[in-house]
N, C-alpha and C positions, 0 to 999 in steps of 0.2 A: 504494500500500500504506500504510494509515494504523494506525496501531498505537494501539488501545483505549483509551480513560477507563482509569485506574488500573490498567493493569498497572504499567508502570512505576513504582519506590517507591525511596527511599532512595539511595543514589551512584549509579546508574542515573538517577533522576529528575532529581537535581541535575549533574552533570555536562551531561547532553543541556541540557537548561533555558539554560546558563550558555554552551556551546556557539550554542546555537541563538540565545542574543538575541546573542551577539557577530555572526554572521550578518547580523543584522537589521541591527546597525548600522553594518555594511560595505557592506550594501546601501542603507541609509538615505543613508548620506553619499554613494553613487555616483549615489544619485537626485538629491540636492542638485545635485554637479557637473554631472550631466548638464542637469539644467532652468537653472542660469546658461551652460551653453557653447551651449545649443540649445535656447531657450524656445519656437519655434514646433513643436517637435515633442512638447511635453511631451504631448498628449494621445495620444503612444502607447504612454504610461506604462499610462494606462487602459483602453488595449485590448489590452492584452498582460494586463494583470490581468485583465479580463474575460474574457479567450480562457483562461487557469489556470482560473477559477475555473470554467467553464463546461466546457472538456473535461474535464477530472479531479472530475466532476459524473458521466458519463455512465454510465450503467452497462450493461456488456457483456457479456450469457449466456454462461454458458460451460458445460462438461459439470456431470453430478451436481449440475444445480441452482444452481450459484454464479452468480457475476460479478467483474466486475473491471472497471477503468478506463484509460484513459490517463493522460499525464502531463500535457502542455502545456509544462511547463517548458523540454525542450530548445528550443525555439524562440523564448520569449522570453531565454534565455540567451544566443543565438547572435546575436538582432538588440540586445540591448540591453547586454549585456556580464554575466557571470556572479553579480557582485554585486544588480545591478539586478531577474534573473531570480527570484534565492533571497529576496530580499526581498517581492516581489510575491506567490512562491509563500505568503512565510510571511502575506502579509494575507488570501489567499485561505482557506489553514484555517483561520485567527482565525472565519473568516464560514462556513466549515464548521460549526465545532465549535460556531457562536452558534446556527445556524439549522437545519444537518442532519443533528447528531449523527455526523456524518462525522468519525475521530479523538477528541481532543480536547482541554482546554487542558491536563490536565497532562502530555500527551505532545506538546504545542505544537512543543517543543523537537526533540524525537527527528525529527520529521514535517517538519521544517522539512528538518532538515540531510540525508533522505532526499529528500526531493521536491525541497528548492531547491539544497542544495547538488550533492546527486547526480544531480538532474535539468537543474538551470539549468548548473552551474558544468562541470558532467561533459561535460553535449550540446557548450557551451562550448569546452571545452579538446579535445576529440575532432574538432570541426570545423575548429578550429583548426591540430593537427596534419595533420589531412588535408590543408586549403589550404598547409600549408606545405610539405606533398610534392608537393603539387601538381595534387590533385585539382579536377575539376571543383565550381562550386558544387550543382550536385545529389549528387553523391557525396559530397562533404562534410559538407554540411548531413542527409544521408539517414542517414552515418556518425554523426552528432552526437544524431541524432534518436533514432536504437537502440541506440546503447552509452549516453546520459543514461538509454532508460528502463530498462536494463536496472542500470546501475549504481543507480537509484533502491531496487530492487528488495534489491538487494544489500547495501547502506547498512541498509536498513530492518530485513533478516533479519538482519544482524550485531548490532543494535543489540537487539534483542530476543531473540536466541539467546546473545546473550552477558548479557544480563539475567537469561533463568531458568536459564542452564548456572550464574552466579557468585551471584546474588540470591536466587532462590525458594528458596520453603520447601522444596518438594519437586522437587529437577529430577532431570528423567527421562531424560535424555542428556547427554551431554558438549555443550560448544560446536561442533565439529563435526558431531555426529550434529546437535543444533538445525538447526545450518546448511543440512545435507543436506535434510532432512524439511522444513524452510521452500521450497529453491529445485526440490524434487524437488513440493512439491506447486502451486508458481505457475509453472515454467517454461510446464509445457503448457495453461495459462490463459495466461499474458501475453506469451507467445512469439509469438503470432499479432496482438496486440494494439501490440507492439513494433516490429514487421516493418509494420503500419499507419503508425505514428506514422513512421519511417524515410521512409516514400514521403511522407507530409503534410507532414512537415518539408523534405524533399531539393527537394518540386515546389515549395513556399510561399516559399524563398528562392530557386531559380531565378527563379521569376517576377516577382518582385521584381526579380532582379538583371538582366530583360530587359525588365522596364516604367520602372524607375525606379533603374537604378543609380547616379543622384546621392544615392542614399539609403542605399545599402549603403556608398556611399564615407563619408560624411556620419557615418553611425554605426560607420565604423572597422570592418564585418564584411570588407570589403575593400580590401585595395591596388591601386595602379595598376601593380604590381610583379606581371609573369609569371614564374612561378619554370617549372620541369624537373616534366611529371609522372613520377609513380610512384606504384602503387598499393599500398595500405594494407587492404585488405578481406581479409588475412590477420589484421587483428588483432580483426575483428567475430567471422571463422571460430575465433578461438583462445577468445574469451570463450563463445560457443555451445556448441566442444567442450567447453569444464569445465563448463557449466552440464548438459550429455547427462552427462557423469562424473557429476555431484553427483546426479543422479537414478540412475543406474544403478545406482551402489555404495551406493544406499540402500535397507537390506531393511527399517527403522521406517514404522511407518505414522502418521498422525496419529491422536492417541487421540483415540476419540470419548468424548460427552458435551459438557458443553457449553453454553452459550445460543447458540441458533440458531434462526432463522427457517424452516431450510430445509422443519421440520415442517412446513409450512401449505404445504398445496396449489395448485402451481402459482406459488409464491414461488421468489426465487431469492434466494438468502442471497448474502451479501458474503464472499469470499476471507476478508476482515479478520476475520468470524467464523466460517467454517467451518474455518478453521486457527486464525489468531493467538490468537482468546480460546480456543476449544478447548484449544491445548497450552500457555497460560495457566492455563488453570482446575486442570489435571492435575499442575502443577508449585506449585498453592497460590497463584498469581498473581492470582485471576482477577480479569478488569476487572469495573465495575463499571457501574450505570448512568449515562448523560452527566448533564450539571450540567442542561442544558436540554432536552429531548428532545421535538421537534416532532414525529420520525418515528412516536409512537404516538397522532398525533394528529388522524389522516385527513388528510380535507381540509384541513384549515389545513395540513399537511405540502405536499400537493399544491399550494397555492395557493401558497404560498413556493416551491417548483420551477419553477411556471409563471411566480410575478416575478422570482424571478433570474435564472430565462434568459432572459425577453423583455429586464430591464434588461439583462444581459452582450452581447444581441444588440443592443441598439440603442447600444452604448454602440460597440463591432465596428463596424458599419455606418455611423455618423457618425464614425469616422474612417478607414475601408477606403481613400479616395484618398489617404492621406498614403505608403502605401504601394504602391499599385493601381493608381493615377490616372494618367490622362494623363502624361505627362513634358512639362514647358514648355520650350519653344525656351529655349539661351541666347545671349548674344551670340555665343559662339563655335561656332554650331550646336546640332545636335543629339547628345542623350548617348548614348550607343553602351553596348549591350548588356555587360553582365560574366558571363563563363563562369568 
């Protein structure tokens, strides 16, 4: 969920801003440590950025014409540590907002601490809890994978419902009602999208931790330490039921009007604009067009799709064994599986 060129203005704009680079450079600095404690893995710096900027690229039909994306985020949160995660995310919109008008930089800020902190720190801290009660590494990382993208989601609609409930010239609901009409119109878009990223994240660190657990040891996602299970998937059920409450008890629709795509035949508009700028524009917000906007630009739009995914893929692929790869005998045998 990327939230518009110039909706955000004024202590809205600046607070996130200020928010979002301290981010950066908690993640900045954990990228430092990490490449002096463990320089032969730095290039998994670049494939965890690659893999952001690439899945949260993708765009995924959904009813009445829209789409919507995944994250990415929880997964490089969960193998590289949360700082690491929100940092990466925040380079990956920097290159959004240059190239695909995706976001952009004056909500740099807002986007960041949705996507990275809510996505990287969030999948992070959830997986985290899970292994501490004692989940499996597929249930945890699966846990991590769907309450990051969901709290992504959540982060994003606070931040811009509480914009035009307090900022706009004209707002049209309270911060609640915002809230509602935000999570009542992306639930049943990115609930299914969520529950995805859940299995890709749960399967991608098992596998991991069954091809090559010197590497999950290695990068601290694991201890050599069996705790007691108990399970935890009462608290994925509890965030689910409020997200069913938050649409249910909402009788607002989103106002139409609008810039949107959706008019053109056989187009599928972006969530980001068939709501966000929508109940933007209606509260006196409205964004505006991007600083650079390749996307009305055909082919050269297309042409930069088809070279940042081929670079994102090939950048993935030349480092896939550092995670994927064989396991090398060590002197003291062979490394044995992590559940």
């Amino acid at each position: 969920m990327h939230i518009s060129e110039g909706i955000l203005t004024g202590p809205s704009f600046w607070a996130t801003t200020v928010a979002g680079a301290a981010v950066m450079a908690w993640g900045v600095r954990d990228m430092k440590c990490f490449i002096k404690e463990q320089p032969e893995r730095k290039p998994l710096l670049g494939m965890a950025g690659a893999f952001i900027f690439l899945v949260s690229l993708i765009p995924i039909p959904a009813y009445m014409g829209t789409c919507s994306h995944p994250c990415g985020t929880p997964l490089a949160g969960i193998l590289l540590g949360p700082g690491i995660g929100a940092a990466l995310a925040g380079l990956s919109l920097v290159l959004q907002a240059l190239l695909f008008a995706h976001g952009g930089f004056a909500t740099l800020g807002a986007n960041i601490l949705s996507l990275g902190l809510g996505g990287a720190a969030g999948g992070w801290l959830f997986f985290k809890l899970g292994r501490r009660l004692g989940l499996p590494l597929l249930a945890a990382a699966g846990l991590g994978g769907l309450l990051g993208d969901i709290l992504t989601y959540i982060i994003s609609g606070s931040i811009l419902g509480g914009h035009l409930a307090f900022f706009s010239p004209q707002p049209q609901y309270s911060f609640a009602g915002y809230l509602a009409v935000i999570m009542a119109a992306y639930v049943p878009v990115q609930l299914p999208i969520a529950l995805g990223e859940m299995a890709v994240t749960g399967i991608a660190v098992r596998s991991i931790g069954r091809q090559r657990p010197e590497v999950l040891e290695a990068l601290r996602v694991v201890s050599k330490v069996t705790l007691a299970i108990v399970l935890v998937f009462g608290m994925a059920v509890s965030v689910l039921s409020l997200s069913s409450e938050a649409r249910a008890s909402s009788s607002v629709s989103v106002a139409e009007g609008g810039k949107s795509k959706a008019g053109k035949p056989g187009a599928y508009a972006g969530m980001d604009e068939k709501v966000n700028e929508a109940m933007a524009e209606s509260a006196g917000a409205a964004a505006h067009d991007p600083f650079i906007n390749l996307e009305d630009k055909g082919d050269v739009w297309n042409a930069m799709l088809l070279a940042g995914g081929g670079l994102a893929g090939f950048i993935i692929g030349r480092s896939w064994h550092l995670l994927f790869g064989r396991a090398k005998e060590t002197p003291n045998g062979p490394t044995h599986p992590v559940s």
